[in-house]
N, C-alpha and C positions, 0 to 999 in steps of 0.2 A: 188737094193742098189746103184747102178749107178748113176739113176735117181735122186734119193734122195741125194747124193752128190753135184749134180750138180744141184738141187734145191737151197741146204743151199749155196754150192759159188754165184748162183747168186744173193739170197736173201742181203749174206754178201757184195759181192759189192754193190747191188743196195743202201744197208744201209749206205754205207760209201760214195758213191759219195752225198747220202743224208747230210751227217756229213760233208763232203769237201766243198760242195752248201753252208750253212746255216753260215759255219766260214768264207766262202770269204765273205758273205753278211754283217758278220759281220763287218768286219776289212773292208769294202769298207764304212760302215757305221760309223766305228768309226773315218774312213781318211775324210771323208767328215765333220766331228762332230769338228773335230780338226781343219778343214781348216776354218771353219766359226769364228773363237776365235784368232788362231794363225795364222800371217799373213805371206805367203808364199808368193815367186818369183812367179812371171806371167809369163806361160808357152808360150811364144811367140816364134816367127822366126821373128828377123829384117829386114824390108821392105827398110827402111829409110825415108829421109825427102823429101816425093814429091812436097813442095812449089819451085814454079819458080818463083814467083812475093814477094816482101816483103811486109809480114802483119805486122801492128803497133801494137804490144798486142792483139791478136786475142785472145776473150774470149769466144764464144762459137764455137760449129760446128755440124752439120745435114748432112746425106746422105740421098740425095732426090732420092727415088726409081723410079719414073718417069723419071725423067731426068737424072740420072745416074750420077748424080754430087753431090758436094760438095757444100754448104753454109757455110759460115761462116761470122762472126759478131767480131767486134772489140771493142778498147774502145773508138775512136773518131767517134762511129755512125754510120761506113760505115759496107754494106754489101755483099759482097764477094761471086760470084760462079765461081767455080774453078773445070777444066777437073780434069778425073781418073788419065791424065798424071802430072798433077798440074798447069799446065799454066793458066792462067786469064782468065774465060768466060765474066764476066762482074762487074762491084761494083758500088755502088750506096750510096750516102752519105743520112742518115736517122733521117733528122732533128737534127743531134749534139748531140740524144742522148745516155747514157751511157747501150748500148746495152749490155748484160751480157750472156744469152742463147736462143738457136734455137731449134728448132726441128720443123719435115715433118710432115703434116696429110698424112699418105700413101693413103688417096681414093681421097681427092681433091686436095694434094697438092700443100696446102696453106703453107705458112710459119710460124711460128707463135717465135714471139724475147720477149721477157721479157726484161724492162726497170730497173735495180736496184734503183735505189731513190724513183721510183712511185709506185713501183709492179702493174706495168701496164704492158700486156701482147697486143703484137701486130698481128693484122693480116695482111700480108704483102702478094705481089702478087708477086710467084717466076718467071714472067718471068720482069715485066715490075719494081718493087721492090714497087708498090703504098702502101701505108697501105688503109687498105677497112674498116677493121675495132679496137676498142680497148674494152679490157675489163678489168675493176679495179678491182683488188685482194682485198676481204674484209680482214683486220688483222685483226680480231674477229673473236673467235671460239668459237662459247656455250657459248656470252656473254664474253670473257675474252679476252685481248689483248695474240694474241700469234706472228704475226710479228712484232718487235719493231719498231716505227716510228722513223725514225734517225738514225738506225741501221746501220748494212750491207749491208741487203738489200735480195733480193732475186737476186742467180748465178747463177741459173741452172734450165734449164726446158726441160720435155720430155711427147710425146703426148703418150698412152695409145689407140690404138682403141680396138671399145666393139660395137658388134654390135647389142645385148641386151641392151646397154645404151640410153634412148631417144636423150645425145646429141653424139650420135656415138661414145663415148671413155673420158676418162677423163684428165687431163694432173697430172705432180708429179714436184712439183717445189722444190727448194732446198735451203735452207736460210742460207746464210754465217755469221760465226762467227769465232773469235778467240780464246776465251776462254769457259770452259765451269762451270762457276761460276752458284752457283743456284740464284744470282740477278745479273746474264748477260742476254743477247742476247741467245735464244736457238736456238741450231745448230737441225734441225728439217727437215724431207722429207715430202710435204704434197700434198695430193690428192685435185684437184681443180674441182669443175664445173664450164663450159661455156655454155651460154646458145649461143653454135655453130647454130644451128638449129632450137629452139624454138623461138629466137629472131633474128630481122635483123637490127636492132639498131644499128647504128654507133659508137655508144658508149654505154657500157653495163657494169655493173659489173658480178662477179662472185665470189663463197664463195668456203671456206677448207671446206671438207666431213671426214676429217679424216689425223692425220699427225701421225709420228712415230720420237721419240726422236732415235738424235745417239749420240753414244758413241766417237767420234772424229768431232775435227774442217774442218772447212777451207773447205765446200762439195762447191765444184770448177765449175763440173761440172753433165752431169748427162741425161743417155739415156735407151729407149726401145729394153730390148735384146726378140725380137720377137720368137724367137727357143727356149729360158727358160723359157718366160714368167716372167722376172726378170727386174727388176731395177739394171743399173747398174749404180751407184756412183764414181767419183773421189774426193781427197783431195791435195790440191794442197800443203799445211803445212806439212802435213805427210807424202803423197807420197802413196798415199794407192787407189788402188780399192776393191770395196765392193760389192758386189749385193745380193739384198734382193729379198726376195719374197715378192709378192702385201697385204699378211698380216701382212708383216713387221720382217718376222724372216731371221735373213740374212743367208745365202747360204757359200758363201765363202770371203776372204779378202786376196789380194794380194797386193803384193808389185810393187810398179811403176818404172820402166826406167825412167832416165831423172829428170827432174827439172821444176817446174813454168807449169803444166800442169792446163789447163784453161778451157777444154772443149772434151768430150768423145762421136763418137759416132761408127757405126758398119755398115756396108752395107749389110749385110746375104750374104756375097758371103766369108766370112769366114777372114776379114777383119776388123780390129781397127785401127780409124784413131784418136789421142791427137793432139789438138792444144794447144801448148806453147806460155809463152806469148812473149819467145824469137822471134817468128815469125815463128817458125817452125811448121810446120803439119806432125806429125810422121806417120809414114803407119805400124801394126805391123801384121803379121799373126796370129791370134788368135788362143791358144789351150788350153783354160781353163777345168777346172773341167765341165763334165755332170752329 
């Protein structure tokens, strides 16, 4: 009879740590359901502003895993690397023009800047700053105009590697608007091909594979969170970060420190760096939603 008691108590706990499991799961599910809708504080620790040099509107920025530094691009053309400490590694004026975002191929680390007026996307050389090569963004999708000519333009761009992809990864660029009229400018995240690999073309186009409408303006900037496998979005109007998944269902939305943030990206070393277009480059410790 003993035994049998102490079958049914363990049965009964085992039961109930089963019932305790299933309702954390729940409620850990319903917090993460809520955070993707309703946009919460961003769970940071402030670093501060490691710029030692004045940047002029600094609208994008990339942390280059090779070199262990910082890139960053403005809006009078110049391109900027800049130590962990923030001092000036070197800048490089980039033909005058209206440079918008950056981002690292992590296996060649190549640079690659996105021009707003042209949605021309450039290949640039991070030590010596050459461009090698260029690729046109077609504004046609499935036959339909979906970047407007005249527009905003394209602000933001982040590389994707895939080493199941013929061209090693794809890029996600990000098309600013201000309003979201349904005969405006659509504020849209789109998946690009480059033909990185299959062509050595100094000049090349490239098309959208796929874009995903959002729900707010003003996407500023816009980077590869490698540990999520996520996109992650800023708005520089709202004040909002976003990160979606690569199917396009977004994750979480937080709320941003600061003002005029122009350019988002992450070092995997647990670390978020915004460039403002005050001139400031904010360092913050990252401790968002997994």
């Amino acid at each position: 009879m003993r035994y049998y008691r102490i079958i049914v108590l363990l049965c009964f706990l085992g039961i109930s740590a089963l019932i305790f499991y299933f309702l954390m799961r729940m409620e850990e599910t319903e917090r993460k359901e809520r955070a993707s809708v309703v946009a919460i504080e961003l769970p940071y620790t402030w670093v501060g502003n490691i710029s030692k040099t004045p940047i002029a509107e600094p609208s994008g920025i990339t942390y280059h895993p090779l070199r262990k530094t910082l890139f960053v691009v403005d809006d009078g053309g110049f391109i900027h690397e800049i130590r962990p400490d923030g001092t000036s590694a070197k800048m490089k004026n980039c033909k005058e023009l209206d440079l918008e975002g950056i981002t690292t191929h992590p296996i060649t680390g190549n640079l690659y800047v996105v021009v707003e007026d042209d949605e021309l996307i450039l290949e640039i050389n991070p030590e010596t700053f050459a461009i090698q090569r260029e690729f046109k963004i077609n504004r046609i999708f499935e036959g339909k105009p979906l970047l407007k000519e005249g527009g905003m333009g394209v602000e933001a761009i982040a590389f994707v590697p895939d080493n199941s992809h013929p061209e090693g990864g794809t890029f996600w660029i990000g098309n600013q608007t201000i309003n979201l009229k349904p005969s405006g400018e659509r504020s849209v995240v789109c998946e690009v091909e480059v033909p990185l690999i299959s062509s050595d073309a100094k000049v090349s186009d490239c098309k959208i594979v796929r874009f995903f409408e959002m729900d707010f303006v003003d996407i500023s900037g816009l980077t590869y969170d490698s540990q999520a496998d996520s996109l992650v979005l800023i708005s520089d109007t709202t004040n909002l970060l976003v990160e979606l998944k690569r199917d396009g269902s977004r994750l979480h939305k937080y709320l941003l420190p600061g003002k005029d943030q122009e350019g988002v990206t992450l070092d995997g070393l647990g670390y978020m760096y915004i460039s403002q277009e005050s001139g400031q480059i904010i360092k913050l410790a990252d401790s968002r939603l997994r």
